[in-house]
C-alpha positions as CSV (number, residue, x, y, z in Angstrom):
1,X,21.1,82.9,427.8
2,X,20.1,81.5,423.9
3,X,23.2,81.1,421.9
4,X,23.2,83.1,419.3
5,X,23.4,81.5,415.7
6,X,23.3,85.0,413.6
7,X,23.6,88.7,414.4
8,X,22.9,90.7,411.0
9,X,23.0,94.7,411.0
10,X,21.8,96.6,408.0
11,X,19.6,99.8,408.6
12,X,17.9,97.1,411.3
13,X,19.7,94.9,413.5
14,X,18.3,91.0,413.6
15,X,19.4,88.6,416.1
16,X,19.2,84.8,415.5
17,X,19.0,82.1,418.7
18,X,19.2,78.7,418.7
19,X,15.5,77.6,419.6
20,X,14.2,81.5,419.0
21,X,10.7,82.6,418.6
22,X,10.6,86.1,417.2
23,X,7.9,89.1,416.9
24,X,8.2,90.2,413.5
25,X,6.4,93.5,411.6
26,X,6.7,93.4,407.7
27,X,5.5,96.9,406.2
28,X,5.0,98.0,402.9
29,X,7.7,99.7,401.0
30,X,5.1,102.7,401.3
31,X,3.9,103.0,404.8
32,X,6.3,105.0,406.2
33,X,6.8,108.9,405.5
34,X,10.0,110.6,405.2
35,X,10.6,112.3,408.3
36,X,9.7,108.7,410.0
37,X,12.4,106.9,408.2
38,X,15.0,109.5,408.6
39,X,14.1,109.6,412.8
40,X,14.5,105.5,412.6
41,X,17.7,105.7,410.7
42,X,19.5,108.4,413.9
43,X,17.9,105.3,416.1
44,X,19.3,103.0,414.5
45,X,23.1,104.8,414.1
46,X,22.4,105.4,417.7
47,X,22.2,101.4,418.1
48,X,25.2,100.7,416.4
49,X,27.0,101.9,419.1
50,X,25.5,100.3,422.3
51,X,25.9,96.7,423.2
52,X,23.3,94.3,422.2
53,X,22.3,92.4,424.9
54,X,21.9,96.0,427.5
55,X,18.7,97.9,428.4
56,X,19.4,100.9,426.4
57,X,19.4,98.5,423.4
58,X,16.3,97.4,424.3
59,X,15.1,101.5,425.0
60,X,16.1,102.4,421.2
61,X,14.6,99.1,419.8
62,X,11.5,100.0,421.3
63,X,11.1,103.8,420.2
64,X,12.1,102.4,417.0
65,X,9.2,100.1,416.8
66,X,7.1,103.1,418.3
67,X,7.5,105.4,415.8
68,X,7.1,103.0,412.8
69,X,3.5,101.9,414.4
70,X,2.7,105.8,415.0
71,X,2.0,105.7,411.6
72,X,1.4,101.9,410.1
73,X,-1.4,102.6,412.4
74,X,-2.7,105.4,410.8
75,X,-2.8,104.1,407.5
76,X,0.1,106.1,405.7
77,X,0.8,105.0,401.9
78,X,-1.8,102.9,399.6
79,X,-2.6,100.3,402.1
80,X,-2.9,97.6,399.6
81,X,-3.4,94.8,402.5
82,X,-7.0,97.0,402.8
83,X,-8.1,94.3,399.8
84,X,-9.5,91.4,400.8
85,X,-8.0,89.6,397.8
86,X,-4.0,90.7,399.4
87,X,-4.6,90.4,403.2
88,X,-5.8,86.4,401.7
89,X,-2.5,85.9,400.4
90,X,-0.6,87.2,403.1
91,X,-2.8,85.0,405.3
92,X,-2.6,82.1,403.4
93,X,1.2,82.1,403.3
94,X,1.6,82.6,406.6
95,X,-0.7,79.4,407.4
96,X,1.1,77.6,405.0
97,X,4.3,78.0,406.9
98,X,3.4,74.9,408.3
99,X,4.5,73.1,405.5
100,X,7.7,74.3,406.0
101,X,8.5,73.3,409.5
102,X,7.6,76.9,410.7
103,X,4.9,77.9,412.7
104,X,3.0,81.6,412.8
105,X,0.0,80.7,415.7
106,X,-0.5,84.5,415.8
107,X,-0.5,87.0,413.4
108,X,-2.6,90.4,412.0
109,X,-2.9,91.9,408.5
110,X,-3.0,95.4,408.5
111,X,-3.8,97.8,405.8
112,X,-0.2,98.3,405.1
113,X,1.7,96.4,407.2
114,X,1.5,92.7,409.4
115,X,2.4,91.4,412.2
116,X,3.5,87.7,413.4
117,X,5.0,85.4,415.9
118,X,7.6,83.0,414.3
119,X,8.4,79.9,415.4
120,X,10.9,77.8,413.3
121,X,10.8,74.0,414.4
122,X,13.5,73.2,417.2
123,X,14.3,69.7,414.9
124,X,15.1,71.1,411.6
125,X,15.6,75.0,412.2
126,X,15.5,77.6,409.6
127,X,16.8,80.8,409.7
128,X,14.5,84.0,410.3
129,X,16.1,85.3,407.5
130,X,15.0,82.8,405.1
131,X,11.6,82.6,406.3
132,X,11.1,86.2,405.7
133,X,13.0,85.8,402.3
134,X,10.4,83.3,401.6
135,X,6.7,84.8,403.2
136,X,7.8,88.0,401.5
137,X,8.9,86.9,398.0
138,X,5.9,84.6,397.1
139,X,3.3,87.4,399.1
140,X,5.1,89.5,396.8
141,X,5.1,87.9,393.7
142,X,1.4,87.0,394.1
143,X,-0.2,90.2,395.2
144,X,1.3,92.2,392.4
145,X,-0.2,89.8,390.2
146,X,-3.5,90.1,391.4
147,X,-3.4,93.9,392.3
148,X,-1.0,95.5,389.2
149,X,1.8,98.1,389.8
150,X,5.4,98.0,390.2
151,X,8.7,98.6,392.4
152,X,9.3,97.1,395.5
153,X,5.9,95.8,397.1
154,X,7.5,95.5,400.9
155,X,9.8,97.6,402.6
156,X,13.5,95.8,402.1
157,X,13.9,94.9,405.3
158,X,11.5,93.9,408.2
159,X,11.7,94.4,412.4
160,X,12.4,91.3,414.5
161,X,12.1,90.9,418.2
162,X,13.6,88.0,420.0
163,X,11.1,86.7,422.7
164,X,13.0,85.5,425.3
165,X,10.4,84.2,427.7
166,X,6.6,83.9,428.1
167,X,5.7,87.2,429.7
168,X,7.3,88.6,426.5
169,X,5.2,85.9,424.5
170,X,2.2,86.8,426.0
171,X,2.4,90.6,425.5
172,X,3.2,90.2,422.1
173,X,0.1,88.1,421.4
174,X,-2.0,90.6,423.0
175,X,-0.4,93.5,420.9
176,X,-1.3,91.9,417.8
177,X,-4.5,91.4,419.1
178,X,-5.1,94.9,420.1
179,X,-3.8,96.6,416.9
180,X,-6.7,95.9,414.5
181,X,-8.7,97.6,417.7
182,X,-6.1,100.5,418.0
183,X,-6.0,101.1,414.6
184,X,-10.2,101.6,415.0
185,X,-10.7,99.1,412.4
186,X,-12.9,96.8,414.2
187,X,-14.1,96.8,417.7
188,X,-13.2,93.7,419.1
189,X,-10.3,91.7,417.8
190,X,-12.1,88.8,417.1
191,X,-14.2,90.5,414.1
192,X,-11.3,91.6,412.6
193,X,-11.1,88.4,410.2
194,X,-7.0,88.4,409.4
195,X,-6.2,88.2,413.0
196,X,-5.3,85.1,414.6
């Protein structure tokens, strides 16, 4: 078992390891109707209650990820990641991460949401938190600028998954693969051209 470096529990919960690699989604502050948020909010009281590390953990974090994808994928809200100019940012910042002692080898822009694997380097570790703090604020910062409007561009806070071997590695790569092909925006993953 990973030792755990930070356990944070707002409306989400987010679990830090030493050494972690992590399946995030970031979604715009849009995406998700009402009815959705107020379903993953009982989930997530639900969670509150239930041990961390046990299977029915696991069985509400995953209906909570289900019904936020039911409709990410169905392009709910103004999709502003649908511009080429925005999903560029996002992309770029995410490749950049590099520079930072983080990796993202996989990842998908969405119309109004992304997905990524995280890895921060194993010799001078940052927090998930701070990488998201970071991705988000300067994806932010730079997209408004380019595309106008104001409030909060992405939802406050983001869901994290803590892969804790290889089998859960490899599905993960595979669902970001697939989701530009659920989501019937290109046939084959490899034409979608913010998918890596």
């Amino acid at each position: 078992m990973a030792q755990t470096t930070r356990f944070t529990h707002r409306h989400l919960p987010h679990w830090e390891v030493a050494h972690g690699r992590y399946f995030v989604t970031v979604r715009c502050a849009d995406s998700l109707p009402r009815d959705a948020l107020l379903r993953i909010g009982e989930l997530v009281q639900s969670m509150r209650l239930i041990t961390p590390h046990s299977s029915q953990y696991a069985a509400f974090q995953k209906e909570v990820f289900r019904t936020q994808e039911k409709y990410l994928d169905s392009g709910f809200g103004r999709c502003p990641l649908r511009c080429p100019d925005s999903a560029r940012i996002v992309n770029d910042e995410l490749t950049a991460l590099s520079d930072w002692e983080v990796s993202a080898p996989h990842f998908t822009i969405m119309p109004n949401h992304w997905h990524a694997l995280i890895i921060p380097d194993r010799d001078r570790p940052r927090t998930l938190s701070s990488i998201m703090k970071r991705i988000k604020g300067r994806t932010a910062s730079r997209i408004r600028s380019s595309i106008g409007g104001s409030g909060p561009f992405w939802q406050r806070e983001w869901f994290d998954h803590w892969i804790r071997h290889d089998a859960e590695w490899d599905k993960c790569v595979a669902y970001i693969r697939n989701n530009p092909v659920k989501a019937r925006l290109v046939s084959a993953w490899s034409d979608h051209p913010w998918t890596r």
